[in-house]
N, C-alpha and C positions, 0 to 999 in steps of 0.2 A: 550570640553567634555560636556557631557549634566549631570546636576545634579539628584538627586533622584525625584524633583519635574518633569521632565523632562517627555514629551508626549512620552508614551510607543509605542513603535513598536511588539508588538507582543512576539514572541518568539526571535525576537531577540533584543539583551542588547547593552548596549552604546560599549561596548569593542567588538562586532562581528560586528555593524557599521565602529568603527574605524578599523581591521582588514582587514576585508571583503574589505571596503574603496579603501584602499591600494594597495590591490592587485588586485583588477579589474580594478582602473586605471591604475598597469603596465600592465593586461592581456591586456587592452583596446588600451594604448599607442602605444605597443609592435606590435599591431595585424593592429594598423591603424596611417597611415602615419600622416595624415591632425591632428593637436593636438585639432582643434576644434570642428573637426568631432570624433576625439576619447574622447573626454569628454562632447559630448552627447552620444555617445552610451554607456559611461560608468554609465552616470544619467541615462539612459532608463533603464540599469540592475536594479537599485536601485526602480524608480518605478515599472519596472516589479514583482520585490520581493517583496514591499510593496501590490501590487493587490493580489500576487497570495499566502500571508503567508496564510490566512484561509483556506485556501484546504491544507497546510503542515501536514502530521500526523506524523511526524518523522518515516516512514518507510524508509526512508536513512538517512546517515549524512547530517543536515546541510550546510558544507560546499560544498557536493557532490552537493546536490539541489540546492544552492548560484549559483557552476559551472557550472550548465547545462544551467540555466537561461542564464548565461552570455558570456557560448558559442554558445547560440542560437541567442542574439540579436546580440553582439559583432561580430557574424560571420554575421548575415544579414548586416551590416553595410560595413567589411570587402570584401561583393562581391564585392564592386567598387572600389576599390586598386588595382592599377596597377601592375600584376606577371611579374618580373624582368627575364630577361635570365641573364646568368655570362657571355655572351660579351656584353649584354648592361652595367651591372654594372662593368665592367674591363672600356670599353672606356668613361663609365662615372667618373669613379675612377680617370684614367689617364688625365681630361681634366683640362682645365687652373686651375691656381694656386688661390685659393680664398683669397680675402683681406676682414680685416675686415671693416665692414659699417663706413662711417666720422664721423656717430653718437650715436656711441659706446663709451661710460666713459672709462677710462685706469682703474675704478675698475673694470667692466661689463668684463673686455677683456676676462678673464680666463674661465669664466661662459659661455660666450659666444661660446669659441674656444670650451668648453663640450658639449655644448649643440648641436652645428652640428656636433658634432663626434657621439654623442646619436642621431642622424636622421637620420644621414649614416649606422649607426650599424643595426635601425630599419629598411631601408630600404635593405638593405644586404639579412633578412632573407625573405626579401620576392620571393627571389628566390624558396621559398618552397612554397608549397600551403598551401591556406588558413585549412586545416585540418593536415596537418603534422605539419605549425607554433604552431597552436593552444597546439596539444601534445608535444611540442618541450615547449614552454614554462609552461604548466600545470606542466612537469615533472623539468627543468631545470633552470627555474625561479622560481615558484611558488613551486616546491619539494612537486608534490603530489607522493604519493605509485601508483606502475603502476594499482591495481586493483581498484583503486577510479579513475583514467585518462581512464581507460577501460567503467564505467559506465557512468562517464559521457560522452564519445565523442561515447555513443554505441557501441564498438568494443568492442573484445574479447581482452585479454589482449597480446596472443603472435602480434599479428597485430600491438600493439602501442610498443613493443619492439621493433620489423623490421623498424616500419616507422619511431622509435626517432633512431636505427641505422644506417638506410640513411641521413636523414638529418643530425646528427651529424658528419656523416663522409662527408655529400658536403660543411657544412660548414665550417670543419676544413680544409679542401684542400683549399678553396678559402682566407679564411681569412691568412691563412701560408703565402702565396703569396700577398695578398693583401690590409691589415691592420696591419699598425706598435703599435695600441694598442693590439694586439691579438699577434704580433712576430714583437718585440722592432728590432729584427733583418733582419728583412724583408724589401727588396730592392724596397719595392712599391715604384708609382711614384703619391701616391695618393695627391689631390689637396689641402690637409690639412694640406701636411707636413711640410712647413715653418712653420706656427704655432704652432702647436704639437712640436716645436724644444725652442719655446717660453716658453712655461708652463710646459713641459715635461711630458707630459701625458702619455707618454708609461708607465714613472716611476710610474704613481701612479698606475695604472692598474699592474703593476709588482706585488708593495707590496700588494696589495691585493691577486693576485695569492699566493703569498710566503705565506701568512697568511692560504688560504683557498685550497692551494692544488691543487686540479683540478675543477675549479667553472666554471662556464660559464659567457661566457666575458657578459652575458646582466646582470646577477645578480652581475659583478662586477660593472656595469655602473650603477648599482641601486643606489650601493655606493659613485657610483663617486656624483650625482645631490641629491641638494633636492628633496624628494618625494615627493609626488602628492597623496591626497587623492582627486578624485570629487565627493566623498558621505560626504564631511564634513561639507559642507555647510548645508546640512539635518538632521544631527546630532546635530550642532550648533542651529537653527532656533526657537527650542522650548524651550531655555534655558527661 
């Protein structure tokens, strides 16, 4: 955290760094496969914000203008992600059974066995397009109100109703069917599943549910991993 001597950023304070932080690398994560290609374009948000705070008059929210910024680069980035069909990701789902690498620690196992369930899961939604993802997680990961997800992705609000209610209803079809951290009881034949049988990750992704109700399996995988800020290191820098 930066102290009071710490080089100002403008209008924004150490605690909308760390914030802000946060959630552009899940926006960034979420939106872009490659993790090295999604924490640069999640440092590009942060420079972009930094160039452009002098022209900020607070005629929107903050957070609103944060968002647009970093649905503008975050999506320039995003063009080159490859848009899945649901019979490439079923026959990719179904295919041989993955072991873990010879040089993996027996403490790393667990972390591990999450961590390509959180790549699968990102790659899952990419069966949506790059503007439905983007409102799918603004609303469901990141819990904006639909008339701030309206201003920023320039649409009118009934539009990102329609478009988070397609996509939530093709993701819950496929996932029913084809991820046992989404339905513990689902007869997938997904390539994870020996493992998943090792650490029982359905179960934790359960009690989460039990806790939260009806959440979305990516804000529950938030919980499952350490988080990821990649504005922290900017934050840190002028201590």
């Amino acid at each position: 955290m930066m102290n009071s001597e710490a080089k100002s950023y403008g209008n924004l304070t150490d605690n909308d760094i760390q914030e802000y932080g946060k959630l552009i690398s899940i926006l960034s994560n979420r939106m872009i496969s490659n993790k090295s290609v999604a924490q640069e374009a999640a440092q590009e948000v942060w420079l972009e914000v930094l160039r452009s705070l002098p022209s900020f008059k607070n005629e929107s929210k903050l957070s609103t203008w944060i968002y647009a910024i970093a649905k503008r680069v975050i999506g320039r980035y995003a063009e080159n992600e490859r848009r899945h069909t649901v019979r490439f990701l079923h026959d990719f789902l179904s295919g041989k059974d993955r072991d873990i690498p010879d040089d993996t620690a027996d403490v790393e196992k667990d972390l591990w066995i999450k961590e390509e369930c959180d790549r699968c899961l990102t790659g899952l939604f990419h069966c949506l397009t790059n503007e439905a993802r983007m409102a799918y997680l603004f609303r469901d990961v990141i819990q904006l109100p639909y008339p701030e997800i309206a201003r920023i992705m320039d649409m009118d609000e009934q539009s990102i109703r329609k478009t988070l209610s397609r996509s939530r209803a093709k993701l819950r079809n496929f996932l029913h069917h084809e991820c046992r951290i989404y339905n513990p009881d689902s007869t997938c034949k997904c390539r994870m599943n020996t493992l998943l049988d090792t650490i029982n990750l359905p179960a934790e992704y359960q009690r989460i549910r039990d806790l939260g109700k009806r959440v979305s399996i990516l804000l529950q995988a938030n919980e499952i991993l350490p988080a990821k800020n990649y504005w922290e290191k900017y934050s840190l820098m002028d201590k």
